[in-house]
C-alpha positions in Angstrom: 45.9 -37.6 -72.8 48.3 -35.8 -75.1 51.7 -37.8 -76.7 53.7 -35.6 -74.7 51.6 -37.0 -71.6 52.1 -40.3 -73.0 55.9 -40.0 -73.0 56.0 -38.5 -69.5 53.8 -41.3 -68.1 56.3 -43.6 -70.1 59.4 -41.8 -68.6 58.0 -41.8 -65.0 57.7 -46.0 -65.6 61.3 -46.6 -66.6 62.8 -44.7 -63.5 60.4 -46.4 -61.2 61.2 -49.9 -63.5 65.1 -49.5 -62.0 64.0 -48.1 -58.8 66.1 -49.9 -55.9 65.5 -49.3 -52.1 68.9 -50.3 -51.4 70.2 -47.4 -53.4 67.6 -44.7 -53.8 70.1 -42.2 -54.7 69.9 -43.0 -58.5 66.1 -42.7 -58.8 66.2 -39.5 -57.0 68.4 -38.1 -59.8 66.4 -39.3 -62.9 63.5 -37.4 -61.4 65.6 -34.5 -60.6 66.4 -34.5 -64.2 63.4 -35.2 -65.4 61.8 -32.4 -63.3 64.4 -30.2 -65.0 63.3 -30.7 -68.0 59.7 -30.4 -67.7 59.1 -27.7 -64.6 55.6 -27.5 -65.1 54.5 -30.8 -65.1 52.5 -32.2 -62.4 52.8 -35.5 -62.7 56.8 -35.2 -62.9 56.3 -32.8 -59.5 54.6 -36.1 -58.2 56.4 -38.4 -59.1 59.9 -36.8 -58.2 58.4 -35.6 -54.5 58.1 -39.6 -54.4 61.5 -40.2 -55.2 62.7 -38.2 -52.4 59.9 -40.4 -50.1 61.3 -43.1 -51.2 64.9 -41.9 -50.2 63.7 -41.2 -46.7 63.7 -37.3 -48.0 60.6 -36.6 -46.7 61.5 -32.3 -46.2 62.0 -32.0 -49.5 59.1 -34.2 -50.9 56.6 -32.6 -48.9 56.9 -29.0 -50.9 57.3 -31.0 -54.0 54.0 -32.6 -53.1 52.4 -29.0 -52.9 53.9 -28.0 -56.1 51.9 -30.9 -57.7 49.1 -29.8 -56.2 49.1 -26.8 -57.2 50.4 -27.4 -61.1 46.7 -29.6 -61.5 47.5 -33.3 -60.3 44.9 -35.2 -61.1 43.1 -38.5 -60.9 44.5 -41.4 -59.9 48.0 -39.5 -59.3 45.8 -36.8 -57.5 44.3 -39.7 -55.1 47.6 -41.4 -54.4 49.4 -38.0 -54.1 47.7 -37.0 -51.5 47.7 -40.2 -49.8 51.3 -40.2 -50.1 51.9 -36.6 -49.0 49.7 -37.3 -45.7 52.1 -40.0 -45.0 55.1 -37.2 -45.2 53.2 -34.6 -43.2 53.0 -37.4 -40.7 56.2 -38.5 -40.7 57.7 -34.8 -40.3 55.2 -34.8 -37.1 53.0 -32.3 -38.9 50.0 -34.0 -37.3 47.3 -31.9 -38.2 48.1 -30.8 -41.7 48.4 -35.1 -42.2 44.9 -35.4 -40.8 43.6 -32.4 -43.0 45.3 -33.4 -46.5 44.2 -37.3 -45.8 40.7 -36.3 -45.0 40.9 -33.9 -48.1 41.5 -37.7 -50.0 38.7 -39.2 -48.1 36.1 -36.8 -49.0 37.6 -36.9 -52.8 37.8 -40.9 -52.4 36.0 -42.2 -49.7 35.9 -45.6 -50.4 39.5 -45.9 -50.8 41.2 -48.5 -49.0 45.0 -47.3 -48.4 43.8 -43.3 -47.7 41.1 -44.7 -44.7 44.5 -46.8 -43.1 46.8 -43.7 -43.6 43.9 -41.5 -42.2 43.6 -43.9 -39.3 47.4 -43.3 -38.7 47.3 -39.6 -39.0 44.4 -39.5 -36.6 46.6 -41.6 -33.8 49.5 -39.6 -34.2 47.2 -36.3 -34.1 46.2 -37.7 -30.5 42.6 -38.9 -32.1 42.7 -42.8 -31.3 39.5 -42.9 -30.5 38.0 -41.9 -34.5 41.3 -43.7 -36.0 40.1 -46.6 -33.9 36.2 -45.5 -35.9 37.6 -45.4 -39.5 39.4 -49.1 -38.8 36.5 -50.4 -37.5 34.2 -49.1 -40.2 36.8 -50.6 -42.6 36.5 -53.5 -41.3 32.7 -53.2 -41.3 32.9 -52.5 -45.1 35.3 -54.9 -46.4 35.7 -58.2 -44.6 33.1 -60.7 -45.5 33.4 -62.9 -42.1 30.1 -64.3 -40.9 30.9 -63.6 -37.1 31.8 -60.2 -37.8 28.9 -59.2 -39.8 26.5 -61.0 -37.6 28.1 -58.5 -35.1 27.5 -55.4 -37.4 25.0 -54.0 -35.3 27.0 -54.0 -31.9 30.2 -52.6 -33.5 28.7 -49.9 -35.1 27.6 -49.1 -31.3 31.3 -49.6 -30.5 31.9 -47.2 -33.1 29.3 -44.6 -32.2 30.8 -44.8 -28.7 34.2 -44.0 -29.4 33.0 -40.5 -31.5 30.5 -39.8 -29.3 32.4 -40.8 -25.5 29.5 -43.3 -25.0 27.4 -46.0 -26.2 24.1 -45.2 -28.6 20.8 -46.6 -29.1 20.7 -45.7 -32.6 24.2 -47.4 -33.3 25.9 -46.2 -36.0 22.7 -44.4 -37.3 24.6 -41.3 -35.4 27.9 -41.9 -36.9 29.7 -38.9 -38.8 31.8 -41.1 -40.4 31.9 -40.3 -44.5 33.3 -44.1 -45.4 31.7 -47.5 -46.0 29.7 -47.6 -42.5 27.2 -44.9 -44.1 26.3 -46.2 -47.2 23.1 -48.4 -48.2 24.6 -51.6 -48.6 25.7 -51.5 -44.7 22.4 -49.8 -43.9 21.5 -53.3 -41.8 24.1 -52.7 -39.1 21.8 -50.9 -37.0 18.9 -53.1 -34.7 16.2 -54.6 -36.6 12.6 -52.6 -36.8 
């Protein structure tokens, strides 16, 4: 990272440090001006296409979002960035571009928490409750370490084959197209015993 990344990542902390919901206005103009001052940085882009998200502004962060994109976001701002601008997309009832830019950050992150929920969103709102519904469950699968639940992994991931498929499997979840937690070896003993 350069110094004069240093003191962008510096100035994006104190407008977010005096950031108040009840009066968004004020952050959305330090970010204005800081986007005036550096026009080609994509982390500024970011962070001032959040501003306006966080204003309720979500026509004009959405292009802003895209602008960031395009100027090389990055990392962790690359990861939340999208996650963040699937959320817009989805709140302007762009459905489908949601679903496509938060599955672009589950293919880049797949074992991120916050993109799988958003993507689970997106997907209801696209008309696809049946694979949000998947991606929750598989979540769930993943993450919570309940006894009942994982003694149950086998049946879910049945569950879960059935809704992407329209009906249940005998495989399980061997059949599942999913790209999150459900598929990877340390969950490989939801399917039925040998």
């Amino acid at each position: 990272m350069t110094k004069s990344d240093d003191e962008l990542h510096a100035a994006v902390r104190r407008g977010w440090d005096v950031a108040r919901r009840a009066d968004p206005a004020p952050t959305v103009q330090y970010f204005e001006r800081l986007l005036a001052q550096h026009p080609d940085s994509a982390i500024v882009r970011y962070h001032c296409a959040r501003a306006h998200d966080y204003a309720g502004e979500a026509h004009l962060a959405a292009p802003l979002y895209e602008h960031a994109f395009a100027a090389g976001l990055s990392g962790t701002e690359l990861r939340r960035g999208l996650t963040s601008y699937g959320s817009t997309l989805r709140n302007l009832e762009r459905f489908d571009e949601a679903v496509a830019a938060l599955e672009r950050a589950h293919d880049l992150f797949p074992d991120d928490v916050l993109v799988i929920c958003y993507l689970a969103l997106a997907l209801q709102s696209a008309g696809h409750p049946a694979r949000a519904l998947a991606h929750m469950l598989d979540l769930a699968l993943a993450r919570i370490d309940d006894p009942d639940l994982q003694a149950n992994r086998w049946a879910l991931g049945n569950y879960t084959a059935a809704l992407l498929h329209g009906s249940w499997c005998p495989d399980g979840a061997e059949s599942l197209e999913l790209t999150g937690p459900l598929l990877d070896s340390a969950s490989a003993d939801r399917t039925a015993p040998a």
